[in-house]
C-alpha positions in Angstrom: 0.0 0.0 0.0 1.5 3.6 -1.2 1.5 6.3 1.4 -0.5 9.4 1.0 2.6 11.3 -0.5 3.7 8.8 -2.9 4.4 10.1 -5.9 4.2 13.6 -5.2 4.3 16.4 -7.3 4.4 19.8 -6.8 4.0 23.6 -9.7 6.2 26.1 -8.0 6.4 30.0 -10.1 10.7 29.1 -10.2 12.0 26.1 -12.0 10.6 23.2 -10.1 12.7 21.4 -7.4 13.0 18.2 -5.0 13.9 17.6 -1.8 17.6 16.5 -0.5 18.4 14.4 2.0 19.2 17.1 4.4 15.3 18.6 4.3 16.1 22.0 1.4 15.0 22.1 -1.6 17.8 21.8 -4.5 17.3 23.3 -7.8 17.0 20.7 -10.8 15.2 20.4 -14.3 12.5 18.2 -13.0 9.4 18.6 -10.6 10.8 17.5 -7.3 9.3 14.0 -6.1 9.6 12.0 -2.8 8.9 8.0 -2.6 7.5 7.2 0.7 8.3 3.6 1.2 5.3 1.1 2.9 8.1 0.1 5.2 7.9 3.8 6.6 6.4 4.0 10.0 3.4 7.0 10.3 6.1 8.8 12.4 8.0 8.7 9.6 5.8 10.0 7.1 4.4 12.6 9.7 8.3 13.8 10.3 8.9 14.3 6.4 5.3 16.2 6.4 6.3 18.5 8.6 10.0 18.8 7.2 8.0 19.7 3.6 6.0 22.4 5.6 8.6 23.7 7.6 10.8 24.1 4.1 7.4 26.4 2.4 7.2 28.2 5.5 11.0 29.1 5.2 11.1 29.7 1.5 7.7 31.2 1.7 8.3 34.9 1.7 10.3 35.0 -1.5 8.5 32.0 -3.3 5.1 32.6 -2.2 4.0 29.9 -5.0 5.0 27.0 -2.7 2.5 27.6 -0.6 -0.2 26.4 -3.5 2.0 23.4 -5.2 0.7 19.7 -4.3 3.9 19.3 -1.9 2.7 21.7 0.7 -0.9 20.9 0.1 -0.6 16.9 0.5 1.9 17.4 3.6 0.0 20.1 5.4 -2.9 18.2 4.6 -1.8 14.7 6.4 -0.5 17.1 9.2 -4.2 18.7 10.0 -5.5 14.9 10.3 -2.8 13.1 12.1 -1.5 15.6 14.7 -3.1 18.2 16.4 0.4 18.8 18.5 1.9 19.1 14.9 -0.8 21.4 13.2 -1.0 24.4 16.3 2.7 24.5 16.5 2.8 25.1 12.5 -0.1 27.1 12.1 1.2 29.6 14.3 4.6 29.2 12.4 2.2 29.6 8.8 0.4 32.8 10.4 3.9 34.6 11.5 5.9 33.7 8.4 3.3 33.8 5.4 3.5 36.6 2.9 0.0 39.1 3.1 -1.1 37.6 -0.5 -1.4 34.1 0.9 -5.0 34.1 2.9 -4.5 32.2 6.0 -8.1 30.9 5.6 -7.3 29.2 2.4 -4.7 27.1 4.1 -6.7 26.0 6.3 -9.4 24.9 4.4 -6.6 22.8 2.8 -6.1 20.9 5.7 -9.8 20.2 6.5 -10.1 18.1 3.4 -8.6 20.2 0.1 -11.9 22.3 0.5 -10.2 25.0 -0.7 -8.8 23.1 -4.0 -12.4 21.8 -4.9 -13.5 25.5 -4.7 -11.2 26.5 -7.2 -11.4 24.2 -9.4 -15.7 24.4 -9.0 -15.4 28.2 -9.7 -13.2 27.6 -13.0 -15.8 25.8 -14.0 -18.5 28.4 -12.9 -16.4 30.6 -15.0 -16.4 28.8 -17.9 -19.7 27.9 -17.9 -20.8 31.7 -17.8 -18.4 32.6 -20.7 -19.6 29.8 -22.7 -23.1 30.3 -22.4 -23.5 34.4 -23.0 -21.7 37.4 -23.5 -19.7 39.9 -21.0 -19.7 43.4 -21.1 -20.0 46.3 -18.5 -22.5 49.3 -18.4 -20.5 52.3 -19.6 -22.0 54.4 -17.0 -22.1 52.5 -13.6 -19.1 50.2 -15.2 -21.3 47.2 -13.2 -20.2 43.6 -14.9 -23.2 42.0 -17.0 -23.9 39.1 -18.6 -26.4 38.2 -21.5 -27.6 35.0 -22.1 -29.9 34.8 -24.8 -32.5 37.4 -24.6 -31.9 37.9 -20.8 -29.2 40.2 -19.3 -28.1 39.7 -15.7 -26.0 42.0 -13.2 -22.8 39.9 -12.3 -23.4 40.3 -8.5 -26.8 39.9 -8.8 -28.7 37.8 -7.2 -30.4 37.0 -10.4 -27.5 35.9 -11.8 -26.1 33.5 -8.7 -30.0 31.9 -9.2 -28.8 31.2 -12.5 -25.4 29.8 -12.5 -26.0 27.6 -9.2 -28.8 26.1 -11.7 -27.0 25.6 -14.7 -23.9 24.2 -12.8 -26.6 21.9 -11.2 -27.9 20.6 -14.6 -24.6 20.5 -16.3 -22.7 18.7 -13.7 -25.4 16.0 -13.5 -26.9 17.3 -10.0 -23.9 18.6 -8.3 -24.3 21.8 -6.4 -21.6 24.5 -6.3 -20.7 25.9 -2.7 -20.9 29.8 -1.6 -17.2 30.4 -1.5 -16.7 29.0 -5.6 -19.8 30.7 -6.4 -18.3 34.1 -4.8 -14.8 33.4 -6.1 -16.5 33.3 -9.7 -18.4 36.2 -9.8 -15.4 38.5 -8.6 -13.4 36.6 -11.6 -16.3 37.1 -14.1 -16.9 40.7 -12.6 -13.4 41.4 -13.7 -13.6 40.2 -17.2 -16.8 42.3 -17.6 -14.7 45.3 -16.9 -11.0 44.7 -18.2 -12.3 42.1 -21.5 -15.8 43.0 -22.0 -16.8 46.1 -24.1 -18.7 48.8 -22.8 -22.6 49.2 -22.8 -25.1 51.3 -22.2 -28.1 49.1 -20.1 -31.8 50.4 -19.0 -34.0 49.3 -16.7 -37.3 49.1 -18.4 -37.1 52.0 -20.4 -34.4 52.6 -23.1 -33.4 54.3 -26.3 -31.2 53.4 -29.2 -29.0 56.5 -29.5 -28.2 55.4 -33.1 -31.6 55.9 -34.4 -33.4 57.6 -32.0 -36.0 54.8 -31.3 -37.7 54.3 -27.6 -38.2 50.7 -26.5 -40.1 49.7 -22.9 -38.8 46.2 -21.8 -40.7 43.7 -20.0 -44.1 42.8 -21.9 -45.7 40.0 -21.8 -44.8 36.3 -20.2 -41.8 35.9 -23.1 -40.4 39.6 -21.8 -40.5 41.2 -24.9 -40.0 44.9 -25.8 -42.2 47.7 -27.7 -40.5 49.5 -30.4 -41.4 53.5 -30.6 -40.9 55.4 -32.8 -42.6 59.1 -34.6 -44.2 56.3 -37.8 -45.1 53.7 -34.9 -45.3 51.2 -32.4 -44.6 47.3 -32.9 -43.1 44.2 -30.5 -39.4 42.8 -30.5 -38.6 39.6 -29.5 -35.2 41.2 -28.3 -34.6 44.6 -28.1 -31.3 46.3 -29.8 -30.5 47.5 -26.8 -29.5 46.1 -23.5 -32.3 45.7 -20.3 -31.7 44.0 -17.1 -35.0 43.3 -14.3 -35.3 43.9 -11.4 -36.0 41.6 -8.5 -39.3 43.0 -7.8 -40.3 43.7 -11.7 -43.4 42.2 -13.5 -44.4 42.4 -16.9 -46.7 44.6 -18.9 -49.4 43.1 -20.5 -49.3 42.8 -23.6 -50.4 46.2 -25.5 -53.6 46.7 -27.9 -53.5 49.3 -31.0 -56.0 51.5 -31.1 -56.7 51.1 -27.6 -58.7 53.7 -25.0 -57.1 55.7 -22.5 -60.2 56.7 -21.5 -60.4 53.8 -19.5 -58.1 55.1 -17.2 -60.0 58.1 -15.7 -62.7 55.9 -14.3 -59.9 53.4 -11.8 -57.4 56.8 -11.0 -59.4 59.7 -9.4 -57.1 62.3 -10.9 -59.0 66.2 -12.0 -60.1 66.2 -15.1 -58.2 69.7 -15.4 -55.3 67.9 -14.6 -55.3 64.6 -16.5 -52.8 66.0 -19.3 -49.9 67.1 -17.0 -50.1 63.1 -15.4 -50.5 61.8 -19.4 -47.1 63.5 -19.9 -45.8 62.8 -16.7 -46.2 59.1 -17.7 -44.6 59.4 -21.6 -42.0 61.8 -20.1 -41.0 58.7 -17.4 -40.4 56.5 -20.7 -37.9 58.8 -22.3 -34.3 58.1 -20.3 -32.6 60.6 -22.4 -34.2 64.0 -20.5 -35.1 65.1 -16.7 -38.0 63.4 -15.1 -40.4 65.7 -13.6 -41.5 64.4 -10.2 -45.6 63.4 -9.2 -47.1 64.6 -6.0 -50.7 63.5 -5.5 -52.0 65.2 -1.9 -55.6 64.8 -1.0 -57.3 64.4 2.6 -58.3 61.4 3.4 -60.9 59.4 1.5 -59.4 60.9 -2.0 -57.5 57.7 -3.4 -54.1 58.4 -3.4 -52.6 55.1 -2.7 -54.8 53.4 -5.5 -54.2 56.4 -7.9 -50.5 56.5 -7.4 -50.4 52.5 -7.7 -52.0 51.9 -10.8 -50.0 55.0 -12.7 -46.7 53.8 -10.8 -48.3 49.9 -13.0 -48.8 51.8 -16.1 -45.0 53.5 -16.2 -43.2 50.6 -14.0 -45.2 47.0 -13.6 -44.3 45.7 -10.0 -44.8 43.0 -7.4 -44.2 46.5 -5.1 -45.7 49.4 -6.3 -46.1 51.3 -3.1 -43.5 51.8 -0.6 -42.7 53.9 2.5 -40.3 56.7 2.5 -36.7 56.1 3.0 -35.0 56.9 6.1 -31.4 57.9 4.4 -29.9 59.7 1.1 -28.2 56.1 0.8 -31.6 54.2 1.4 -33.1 56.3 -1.5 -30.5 55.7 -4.1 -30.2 52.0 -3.7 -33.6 51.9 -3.9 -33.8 53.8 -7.3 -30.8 51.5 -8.3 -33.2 48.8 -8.3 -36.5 49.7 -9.5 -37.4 52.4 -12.5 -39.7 54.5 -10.5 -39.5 55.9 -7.1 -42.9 55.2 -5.6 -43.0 56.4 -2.0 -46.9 56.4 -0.3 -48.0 58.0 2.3 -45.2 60.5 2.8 -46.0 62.6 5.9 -42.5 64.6 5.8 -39.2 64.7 3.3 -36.5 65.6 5.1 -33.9 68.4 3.1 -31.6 65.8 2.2 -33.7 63.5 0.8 -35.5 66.7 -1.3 -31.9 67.5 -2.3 -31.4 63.4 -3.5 -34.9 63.8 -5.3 -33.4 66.8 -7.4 -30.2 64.8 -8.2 -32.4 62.1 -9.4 -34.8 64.1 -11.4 -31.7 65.3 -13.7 -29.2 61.7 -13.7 -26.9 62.8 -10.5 -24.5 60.3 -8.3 -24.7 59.3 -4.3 -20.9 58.3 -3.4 -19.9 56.2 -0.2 -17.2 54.5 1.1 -17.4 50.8 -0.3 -17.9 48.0 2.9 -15.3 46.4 4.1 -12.6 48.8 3.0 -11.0 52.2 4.0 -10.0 54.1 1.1 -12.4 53.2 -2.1 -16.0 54.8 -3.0 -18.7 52.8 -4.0 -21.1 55.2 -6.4 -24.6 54.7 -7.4 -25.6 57.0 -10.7 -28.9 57.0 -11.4 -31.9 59.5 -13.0 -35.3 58.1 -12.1 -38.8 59.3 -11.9 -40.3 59.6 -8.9 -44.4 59.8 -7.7 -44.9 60.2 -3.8 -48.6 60.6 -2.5 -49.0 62.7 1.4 -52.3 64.5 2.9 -49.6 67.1 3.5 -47.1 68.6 0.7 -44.3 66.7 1.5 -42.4 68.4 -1.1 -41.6 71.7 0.4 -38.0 72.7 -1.0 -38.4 75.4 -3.9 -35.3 73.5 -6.1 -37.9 70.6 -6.2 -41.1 72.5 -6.6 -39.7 73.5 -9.8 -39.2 70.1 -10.9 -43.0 68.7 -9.5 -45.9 68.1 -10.9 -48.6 68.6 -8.1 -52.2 67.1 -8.6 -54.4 67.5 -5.3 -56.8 65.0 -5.5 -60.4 65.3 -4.5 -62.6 63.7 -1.5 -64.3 60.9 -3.2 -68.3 60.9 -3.1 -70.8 58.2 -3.6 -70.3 54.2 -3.3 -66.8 53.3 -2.9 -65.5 50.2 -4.5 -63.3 47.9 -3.6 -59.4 47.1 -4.0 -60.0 43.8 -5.1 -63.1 45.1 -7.7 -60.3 48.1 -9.1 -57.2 45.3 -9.4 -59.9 43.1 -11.6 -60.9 45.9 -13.6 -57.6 47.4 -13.6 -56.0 44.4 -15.2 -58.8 43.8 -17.9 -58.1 47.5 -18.7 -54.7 47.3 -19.2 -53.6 46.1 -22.5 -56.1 48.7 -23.6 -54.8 51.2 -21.5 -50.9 50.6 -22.2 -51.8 50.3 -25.8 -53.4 53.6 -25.8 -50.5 55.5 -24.3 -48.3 53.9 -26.8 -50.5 55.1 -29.5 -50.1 58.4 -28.0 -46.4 58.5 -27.8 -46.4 57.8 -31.2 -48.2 60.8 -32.1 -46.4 62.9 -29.5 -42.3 62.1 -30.9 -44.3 62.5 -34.5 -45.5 66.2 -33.2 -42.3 67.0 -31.3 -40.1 68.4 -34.4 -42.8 70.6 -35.3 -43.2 71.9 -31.6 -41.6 75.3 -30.7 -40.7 75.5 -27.0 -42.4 78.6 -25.7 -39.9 81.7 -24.7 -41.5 81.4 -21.2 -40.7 77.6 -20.7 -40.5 76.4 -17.3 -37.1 75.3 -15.7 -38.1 71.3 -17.0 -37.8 72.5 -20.6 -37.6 69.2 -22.1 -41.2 68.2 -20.0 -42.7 71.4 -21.4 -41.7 70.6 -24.7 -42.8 67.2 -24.6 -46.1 68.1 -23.3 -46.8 71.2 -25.6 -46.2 68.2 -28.5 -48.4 65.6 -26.2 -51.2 68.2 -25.9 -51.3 69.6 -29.5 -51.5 66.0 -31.1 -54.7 66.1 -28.5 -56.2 68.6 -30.9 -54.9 71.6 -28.2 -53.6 74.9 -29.4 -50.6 75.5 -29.0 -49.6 77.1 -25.8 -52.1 75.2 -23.8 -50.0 72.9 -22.2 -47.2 75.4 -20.8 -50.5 78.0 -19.2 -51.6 74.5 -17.5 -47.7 73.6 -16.0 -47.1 77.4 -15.2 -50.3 77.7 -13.1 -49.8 73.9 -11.1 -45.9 75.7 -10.6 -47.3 78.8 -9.7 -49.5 77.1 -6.9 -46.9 74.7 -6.0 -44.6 77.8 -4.8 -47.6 79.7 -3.1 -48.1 77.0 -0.9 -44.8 76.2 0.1 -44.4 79.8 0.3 -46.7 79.8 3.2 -44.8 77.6 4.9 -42.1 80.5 5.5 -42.7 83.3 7.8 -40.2 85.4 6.4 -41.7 85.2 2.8 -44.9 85.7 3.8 -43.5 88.8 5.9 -42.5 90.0 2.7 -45.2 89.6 0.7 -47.2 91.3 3.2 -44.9 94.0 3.3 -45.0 94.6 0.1 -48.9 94.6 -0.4 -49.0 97.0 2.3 -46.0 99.5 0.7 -47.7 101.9 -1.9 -44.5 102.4 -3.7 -43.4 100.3 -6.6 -39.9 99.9 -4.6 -40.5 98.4 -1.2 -37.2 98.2 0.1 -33.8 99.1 -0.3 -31.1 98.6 2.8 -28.7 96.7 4.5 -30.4 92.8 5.0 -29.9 94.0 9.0 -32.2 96.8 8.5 -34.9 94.7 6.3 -35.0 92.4 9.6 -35.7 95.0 11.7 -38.4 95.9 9.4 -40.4 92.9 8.9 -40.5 92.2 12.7 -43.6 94.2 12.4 -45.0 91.8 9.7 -43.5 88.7 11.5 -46.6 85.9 11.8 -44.8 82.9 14.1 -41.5 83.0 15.9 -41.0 79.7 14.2 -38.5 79.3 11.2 -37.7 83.1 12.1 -34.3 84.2 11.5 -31.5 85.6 14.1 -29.2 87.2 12.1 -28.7 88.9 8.9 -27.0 85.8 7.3 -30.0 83.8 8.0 -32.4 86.1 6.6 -30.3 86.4 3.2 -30.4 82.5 3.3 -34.0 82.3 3.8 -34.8 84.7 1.2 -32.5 83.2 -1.7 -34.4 79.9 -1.1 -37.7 81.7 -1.3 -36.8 84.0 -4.5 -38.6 82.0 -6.9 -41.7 82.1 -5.1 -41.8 85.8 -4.0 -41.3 86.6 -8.0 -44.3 84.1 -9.5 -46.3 86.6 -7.1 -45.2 90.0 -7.9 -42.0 90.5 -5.1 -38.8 90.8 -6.9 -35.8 90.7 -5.1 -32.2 91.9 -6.3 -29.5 91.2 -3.7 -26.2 92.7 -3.8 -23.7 91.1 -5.7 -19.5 91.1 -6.1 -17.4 92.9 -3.6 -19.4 94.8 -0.7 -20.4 98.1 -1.3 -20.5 99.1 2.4 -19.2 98.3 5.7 -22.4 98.2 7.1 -23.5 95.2 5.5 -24.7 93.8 2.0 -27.8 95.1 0.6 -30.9 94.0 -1.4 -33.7 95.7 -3.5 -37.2 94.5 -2.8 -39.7 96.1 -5.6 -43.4 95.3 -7.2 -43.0 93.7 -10.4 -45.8 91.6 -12.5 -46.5 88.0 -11.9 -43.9 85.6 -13.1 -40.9 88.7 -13.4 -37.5 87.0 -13.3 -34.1 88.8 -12.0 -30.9 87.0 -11.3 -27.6 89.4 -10.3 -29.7 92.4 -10.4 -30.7 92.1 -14.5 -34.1 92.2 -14.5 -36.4 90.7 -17.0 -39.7 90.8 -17.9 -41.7 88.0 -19.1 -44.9 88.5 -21.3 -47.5 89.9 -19.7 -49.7 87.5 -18.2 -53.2 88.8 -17.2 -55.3 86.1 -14.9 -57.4 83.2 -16.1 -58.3 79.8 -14.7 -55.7 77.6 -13.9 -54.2 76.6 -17.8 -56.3 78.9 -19.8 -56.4 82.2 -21.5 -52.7 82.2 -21.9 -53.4 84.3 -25.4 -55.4 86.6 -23.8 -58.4 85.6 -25.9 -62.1 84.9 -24.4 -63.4 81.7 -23.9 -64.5 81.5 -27.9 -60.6 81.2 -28.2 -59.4 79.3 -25.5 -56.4 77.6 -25.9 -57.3 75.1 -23.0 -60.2 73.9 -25.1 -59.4 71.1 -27.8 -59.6 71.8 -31.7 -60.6 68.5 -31.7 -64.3 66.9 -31.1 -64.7 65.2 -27.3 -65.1 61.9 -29.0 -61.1 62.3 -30.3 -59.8 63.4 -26.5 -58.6 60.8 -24.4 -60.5 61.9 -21.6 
């Protein structure tokens, strides 16, 4: 019977070598080899064990390859199992003497079996398996590893993608299953050939565009996961899209579209305003176009006006999902892993946004970046890049920050009267709905990118130009006139900043001080002075400033508001013109006025109207809120 060692052989990085009698190694031109004799005693064979170890632990620091040749493995291996005097004593030697590349864990996973060998030769195969079966590449912008295998495409580190592999290692290998540590080793080897071998991509989550041509694609339809083609001459199914999608854990699919269908449907399971139903028709086409801003949705209403079931069947209609609803995130990093993952930020029942996550809102409206130090490690940055739309729902505005206000859409829903249905009666008729529904908004893109070249933005565009420009197009293929749509997004902005407006005393000091001035300049002094001043006009101690710093803070946030009423303020900018302190300009001006560093222009004239009409200045005969069309051709 041959020993354990018999016939040993061991790959070392220098010329290979062997043993002399004396227990080095000596240099030679063949692998070196020990015969361990059947006479041999196990106290023989354990001494020449450890004289084999003691040698790699010696050698070690300048050959670390010893450590991983057969000689070391087979000897440290006999070592673990026959003596545990023998195993402490060089373990201890191993840990003091090993060079920082060699992972102290490895080794002894060696000596509890070759554990550590199966791994890697079970995560070469992983490996190869992956590269056989699909192609590696890595998104261009998050520089994530990806893998496509037929018409799905998988995130490396995914948990997608482990689902996978551990099943078709299963069925290849005729039922074997691979451990945790060789599937981890192979996705940090396939991770790096996505990056340093694979060519660079650009990958959407269920909504893309082919920059090439110009075409729009939604991923995800139907049971097969196909993908609707959209362009300006039409709409149609791919099998496989030309450009790469991945899915999300929690994503469903869309059913699958009719032509010609009726989104007329839709008004009677969302209670949305009738006044407002084009501003959430673009909001959904605008949240299928990656390449621009997203405007975000607040829906507000008391209690009893649908929110949650309005906001979860338009969140169905933009983003299908086993999770449409979902509470608000506690951190900055909470909301941008959650965007990572899903297409549209759905947060219900939002009672209060803190400034942080207002400020990550903005980033995400307009494709911005959260960094963090990466787990586990001191010095690199894990960053998430995203640009998602977003829908929230509050009896409250929870959206309170001006920078967002000019980037909302804000529908306040009514009180619902008469019988209430049921969630379970909506979902039904929801679903049979749907494929109309979907095919109707499809039908309406269509006719929107069709109307877009031929759409002028208007000089008085709001700050999400590309969402006014999109909806003036939406609207006019509607049979509207043209300037409609931007009189409808300017009043629901102009509200938006009134309200939150009232949620600073010190802007509504200064509007009240200005009402009650009789000159056309209200104020001119030192920001000191203009404290002193509107003590008088001061509503709530709350939110009041202390100092002349915070009152030019609090103002510069509420400047946008102040000017869609009439209050224009020009603070002093450059070098300070007086020891006494900066100064600022407060003056009447006409509703929507504009001045930044003290230039002030005037927008068009705007007399009043109802909210979206009458931008023209014409009479109701001429109204540009009113559709060219016949009802039977509007959507709602």
């Amino acid at each position: 019977m041959t020993s354990i060692i018999d016939e040993i052989r061991a790959e070392v990085l220098k010329p290979a070598e062997k043993f002399s009698s004396g227990g080095v190694f000596e240099q030679t031109d063949v692998h070196y080899v020990h015969h361990v004799h059947q006479s041999e005693t196990d106290e023989q064979e354990l001494e020449r064990c450890v004289t084999v170890v003691e040698d790699v632990v010696r050698r070690g620091k300048d050959e670390p390859g010893l450590y991983g040749s057969d000689a070391f493995r087979a000897a440290w291996t006999h070592i673990c199992k026959s003596s545990d005097e023998q195993r402490f004593r060089l373990r201890v030697k191993i840990k003091e003497n090993k060079p920082i590349g060699v992972p102290l864990g490895e080794i002894d996973r060696v000596g509890s079996g070759g554990e550590g060998g199966e791994d890697r030769s079970a995560a070469d195969e992983l490996v190869s398996l992956a590269v056989g079966a699909g192609e590696l590449f890595f998104d261009e912008t998050t520089r994530d590893g990806f893998v496509t295998v037929g018409s799905d495409t998988m995130r490396v580190r995914s948990v997608a993608f482990l689902d996978w592999l551990s099943y078709r290692h299963y069925r290849e290998s005729g039922g074997s299953s691979a451990s945790d540590s060789a599937l981890k080793q192979a996705c940090g080897t396939l991770s790096g050939l996505c990056q340093h071998e694979g060519k660079p991509e650009r990958v959407f989550l269920r909504a893309g565009r082919n920059s090439e041509t110009g075409a729009y694609y939604l991923h995800g339809i139907g049971k097969n996961g196909q993908s609707a083609e959209v362009t300006a001459t039409g709409w149609r199914l791919l099998e496989v899209a030309p450009v790469k999608f991945w899915r999300s854990g929690s994503a469903v699919p869309f059913p699958e579209p009719i032509a010609g269908g009726d989104i007329g449907k839709l008004w009677d399971l969302v209670n949305i305003p009738e006044a407002d139903r084009v501003l959430v028709l673009a909001w959904i086409l605008e949240a299928w176009r990656p390449d621009t801003p997203f405007p975000a949705l607040e829906l507000c209403g008391v209690q009893g006006s649908a929110k949650s079931s309005t906001q979860k069947r338009l969140r169905m209609l933009v983003d299908a999902s086993s999770a449409p609803l979902r509470a608000a995130p506690k951190t900055v990093e909470d909301a941008f892993v959650s965007a990572g993952n899903n297409w549209v930020v759905s947060l219900d029942n939002v009672s209060h946004l803190s400034a942080g996550l207002q400020d990550a809102f903005c980033i995400m409206a307009t494709d911005g970046a959260y960094a963090g130090r990466t787990l586990f490690t001191n010095a690199d940055e894990t960053v998430i890049t995203i640009k998602r739309p977003v829908v929230l729902s509050g009896i409250n505005n929870p959206v309170t920050a001006q920078d967002l206000i000019s980037r909302t859409v804000h529908i306040e829903l009514p009180v619902i009267e008469g019988r209430r249905r049921l969630e379970s009666e909506l979902d039904a008729a929801f679903n049979e709905a749907w494929p109309e529904i979907f095919g109707g908004l499809l039908d309406l893109f269509v006719k929107t990118l069709r109307m877009l070249p031929e759409t002028v933005l208007p000089v008085d565009a709001l700050r999400m130009a590309d969402f006014n420009h999109l909806g003036e197009a939406m609207a006019r293929a509607m049979g509207y006139k043209p300037g409609a749509f931007t009189s409808l997004y300017r009043g629901n902005y102009r509200e938006s900043v009134q309200r939150a407006m009232e949620s600073s005393p010190v802007a509504v000091a200064v509007a009240q001080m200005a009402e009650d001035s009789p000159l056309q300049e209200v104020f001119d002094g030192t920001y000191k002075e203009l404290l002193e001043k509107l003590v008088t006009h001061k509503t709530d101690n709350e939110g009041w400033p202390k100092s002349e710093k915070g009152l030019a803070n609090a103002l510069k946030r509420q400047m946008p508001a102040l000017q869609e009423i009439g209050v224009v303020l020009i603070p002093e900018t450059g070098p300070k013109q007086s020891k006494k302190g900066r100064r600022i300009v407060i003056r009447k001006g006409e509703h929507g006025e504009h001045s930044e560093h003290g230039n002030v222009q005037k927008a068009p004239e705007e007399k009043k109207y109802p909210i979206g009409c009458g931008s023209d200045g014409s009479d109701g005969s001429n109204d540009p809120c009113e559709p060219t069309g016949t009802s039977d051709d509007m959507p709602f």
